[in-house]
Structures are given as C-alpha cells and as structure tokens.
N, C-alpha and C positions, 0 to 999 in steps of 0.2 A: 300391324299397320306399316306400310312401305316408308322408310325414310322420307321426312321431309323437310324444307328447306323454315325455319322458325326467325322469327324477330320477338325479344323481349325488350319492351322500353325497360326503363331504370331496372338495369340487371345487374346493374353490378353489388347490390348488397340486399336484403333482407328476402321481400318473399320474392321478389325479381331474381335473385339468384338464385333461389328454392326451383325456381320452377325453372330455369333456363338449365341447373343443373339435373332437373328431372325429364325437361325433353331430349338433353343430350343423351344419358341413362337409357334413353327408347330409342336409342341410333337418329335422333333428327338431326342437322347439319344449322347449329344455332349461332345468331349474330346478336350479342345484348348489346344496349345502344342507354347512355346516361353521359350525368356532366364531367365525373370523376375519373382522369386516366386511372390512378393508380390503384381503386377500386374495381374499374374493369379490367385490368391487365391482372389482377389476383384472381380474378373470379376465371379468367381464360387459361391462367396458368394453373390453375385447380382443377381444371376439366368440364367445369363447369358451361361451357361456353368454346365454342370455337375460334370466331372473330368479336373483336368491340369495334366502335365504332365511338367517337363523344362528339353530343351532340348537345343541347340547350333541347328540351319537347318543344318549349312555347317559339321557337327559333323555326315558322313554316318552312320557309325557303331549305333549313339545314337540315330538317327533318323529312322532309319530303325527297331531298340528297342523298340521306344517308338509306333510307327505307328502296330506291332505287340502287346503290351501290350495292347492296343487299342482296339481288338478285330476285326470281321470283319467289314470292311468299306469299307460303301455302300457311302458316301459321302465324297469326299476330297476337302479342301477350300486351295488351297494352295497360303495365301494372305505373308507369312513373305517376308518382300523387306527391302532394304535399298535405300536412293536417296542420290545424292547429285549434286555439281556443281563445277565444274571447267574448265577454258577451255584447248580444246582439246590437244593443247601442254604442259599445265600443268600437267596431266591426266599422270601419271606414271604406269609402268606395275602392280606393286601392287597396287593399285587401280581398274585399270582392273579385276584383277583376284579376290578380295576382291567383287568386283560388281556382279560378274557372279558366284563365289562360292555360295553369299545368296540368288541371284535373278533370277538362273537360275537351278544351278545345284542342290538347293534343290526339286526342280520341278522333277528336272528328277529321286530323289532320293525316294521321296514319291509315287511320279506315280508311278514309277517301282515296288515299294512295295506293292500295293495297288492293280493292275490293275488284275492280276492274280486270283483273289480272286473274284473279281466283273468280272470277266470272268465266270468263274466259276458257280456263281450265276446268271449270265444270267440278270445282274443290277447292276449298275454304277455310278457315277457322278465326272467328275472330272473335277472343277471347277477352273481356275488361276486367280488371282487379277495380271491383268499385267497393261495396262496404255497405257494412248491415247500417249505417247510416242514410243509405240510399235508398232504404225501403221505409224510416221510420224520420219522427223527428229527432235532433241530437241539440240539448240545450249546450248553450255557449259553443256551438258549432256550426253554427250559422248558415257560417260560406261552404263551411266545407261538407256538408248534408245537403245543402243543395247545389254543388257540384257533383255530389254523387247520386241524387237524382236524376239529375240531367244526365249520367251514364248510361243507368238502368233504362230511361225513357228513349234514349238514341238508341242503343242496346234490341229493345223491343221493337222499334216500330224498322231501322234495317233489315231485322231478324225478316220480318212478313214480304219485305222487297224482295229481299234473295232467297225464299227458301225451297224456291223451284228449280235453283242454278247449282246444289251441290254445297253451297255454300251456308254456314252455320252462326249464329254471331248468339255470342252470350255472357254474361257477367259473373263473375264468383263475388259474391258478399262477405268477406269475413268479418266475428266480431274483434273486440281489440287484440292484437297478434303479437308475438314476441321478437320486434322489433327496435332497430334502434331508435325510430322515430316513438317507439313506447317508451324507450329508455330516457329518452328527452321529454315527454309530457311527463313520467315520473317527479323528475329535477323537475321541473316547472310548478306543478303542484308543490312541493316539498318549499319551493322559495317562496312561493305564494300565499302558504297557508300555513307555512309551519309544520306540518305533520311530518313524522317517521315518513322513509324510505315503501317501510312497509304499511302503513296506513294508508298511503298514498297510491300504493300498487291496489288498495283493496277495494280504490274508488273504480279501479280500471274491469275487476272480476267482478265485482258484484252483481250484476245483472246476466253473468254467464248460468245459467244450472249446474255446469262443471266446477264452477267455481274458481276456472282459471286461466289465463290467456289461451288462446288457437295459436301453434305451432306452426312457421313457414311450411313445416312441410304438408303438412295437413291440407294447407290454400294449393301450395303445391299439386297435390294429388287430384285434388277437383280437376285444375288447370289441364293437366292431363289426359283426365278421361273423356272429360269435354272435345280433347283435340285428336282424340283416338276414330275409328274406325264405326265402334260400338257405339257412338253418342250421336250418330248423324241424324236420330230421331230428336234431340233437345238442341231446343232453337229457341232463341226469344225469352230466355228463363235466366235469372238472378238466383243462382246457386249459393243458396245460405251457410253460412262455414262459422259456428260462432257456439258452439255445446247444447243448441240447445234456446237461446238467446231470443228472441220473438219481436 
C-alpha cells in the first residue's frame, strides 16, 4: 500500500499508540492527537508517530482544527474512549453525557471532518476502536456499552453511504485489553471489593476462551489490515478482537 497520510485520536498511550506505531511501521506519514503533551511527545520520540497535536476530542471547534492542520487524511483511527463502571442506578445524567461526549460524539466529529475529503479523493479509511461491549450487553457499564453501540451503529450505517466512493468505514471490537485504563479498573475493583490484585484481574479474563487479556498489539494489527489495500472489500463490519469472547 502507497504511503499515507494517518490521524490517530488518543495516540499517545495504550492501543492508540499500538496502532499509530504500526501504521508508521507501514511507511504512513502519522499525526496522533490526545490531551497529554508529554505522552505524546514520548510516543513521537519513539517513532511511533510523526507529529502530535493536543487536543480535548469532545473540544469540536479544536478538534475539527487540529484534524485540518493535519493535512489530508486518507486514514482515521478514531481509538480516544474513556470506560468506566458503575451501576446502572448509580449512573447519573452527567456521566452519561460525559460517556458519549468522548466515545461517541467525537467519532461523529472527526468522521464528519474527514469524510469529504477522502470522498473526494475516491480513498478512505475510517477506522473506530469501539469494543466487544458494543455488540453485547456489559452489566455496570451502562454508559459506556452503549456509547459503544452508538459506534458500531454510526460505523454501519456511514459504511452503506460511502461504499461506492472508495471509501471504507469500520470498527475493531476488542475484548478487555492490556491497558492502562485495565490497570485502573484492576485498583478499582481491588478498593472496592477487597480482593487480590490477582482475583480481581480474573474478573477481567474470565469470559475470554484464552483466558487472558487481548494485547494492544493484536487491536493493533486488525487496525491495519482494515486500512491496507487488501481490505477494501470489509466495510460496515465490527471486527471482534477478544480470544474468542462472544
């Protein structure tokens, strides 16, 4: 595949960088874009990345800025999320909206940015880190299950608009990943419930068949093939990343 020009939201740590350091890997010309300079200045000074950019997702006007600054783009990774847990009665309106501000509506804010341009150009990719949550239900996950429905279902029904134009639009699902934001439901469980370190990680596998978290790079590599040359037949599809997981 001819080099091309990439934007990964929240790229500067976990599977955002996985995959911002794997479309570099393949010669594309990559800008990762999150809240933290000095998380992205690591990730650019690693190689992972060629420019950053910090930006707020839920910030339209800066997001819409920086996705122009950007130049054109041929590839969009739109991984920035937030999770968390609570249950459903606990789950207050701000929460909700806080969920779906970073894990929805920035989707619609880049897409929208973006799409016109790789319309245009007759070439595409527009890729969501949404989550096997988004295909199923997730107790005490409330918001954030169906912020990630709302991915998948945006996800699909763009897929059917564009896919006369060259242009591709699709989701990777993974199941729980070996990320910081795992490393923090860990501790949360553990303060919450009291259990081991390790008891508490085995709440997170247990529904894997593998029996064990999905590795950034793993999401990584989906993220890829999706944005390669060979995938311009998968369109509209929620690419499951999870051992196994249903």
């Amino acid at each position: 595949m001819a080099a091309k020009r990439a934007v990964v939201t929240g790229g500067g740590r976990g599977i955002g960088r996985a995959v911002a350091s794997a479309l570099s890997a393949a010669g594309h010309a990559v800008t990762i874009l999150g809240r933290n300079e000095l998380t992205l200045r690591a990730a650019v000074e690693s190689g992972a990345a060629r420019d950053y950019r910090v930006v707020d997702v839920t910030d339209r006007d800066a997001l819409m800025a920086a996705l122009a600054a950007a130049g054109a783009v041929d590839i969009l990774v739109n991984n920035a999320g937030i999770a968390d847990s609570e249950s459903f009665v606990k789950t207050d309106d701000a929460h909700f909206r806080r969920m779906m501000a970073v894990n929805f509506e920035s989707v619609v804010t880049a897409t929208r940015a973006v799409l016109p341009g790789m319309i245009d150009r007759k070439f595409g990719r527009v890729i969501s880190v949404a989550s096997i949550a988004g295909l199923k239900g997730a107790a005490y996950a409330s918001a954030y299950a169906a912020s990630k429905h709302a991915v998948v279902g945006l996800t699909r029904s763009i897929a059917l608009e564009v896919a006369r134009h060259g242009v591709t639009v699709n989701a990777v699902c993974p199941g729980y990943a070996d990320t910081d934001i795992m490393t923090e439901n860990v501790k949360r469980v553990v303060a919450r419930t009291g259990r081991t370190p390790e008891e508490a990680m085995a709440v997170f596998t247990r529904d894997n068949p593998q029996g064990r978290l999905v590795t950034v790079d793993e999401v990584a590599d989906a993220v890829l093939w999706l944005s390669g040359d060979n995938a311009s037949a998968i369109n509209g599809q929620a690419i499951v990343v999870s051992g196994g997981e249903g």
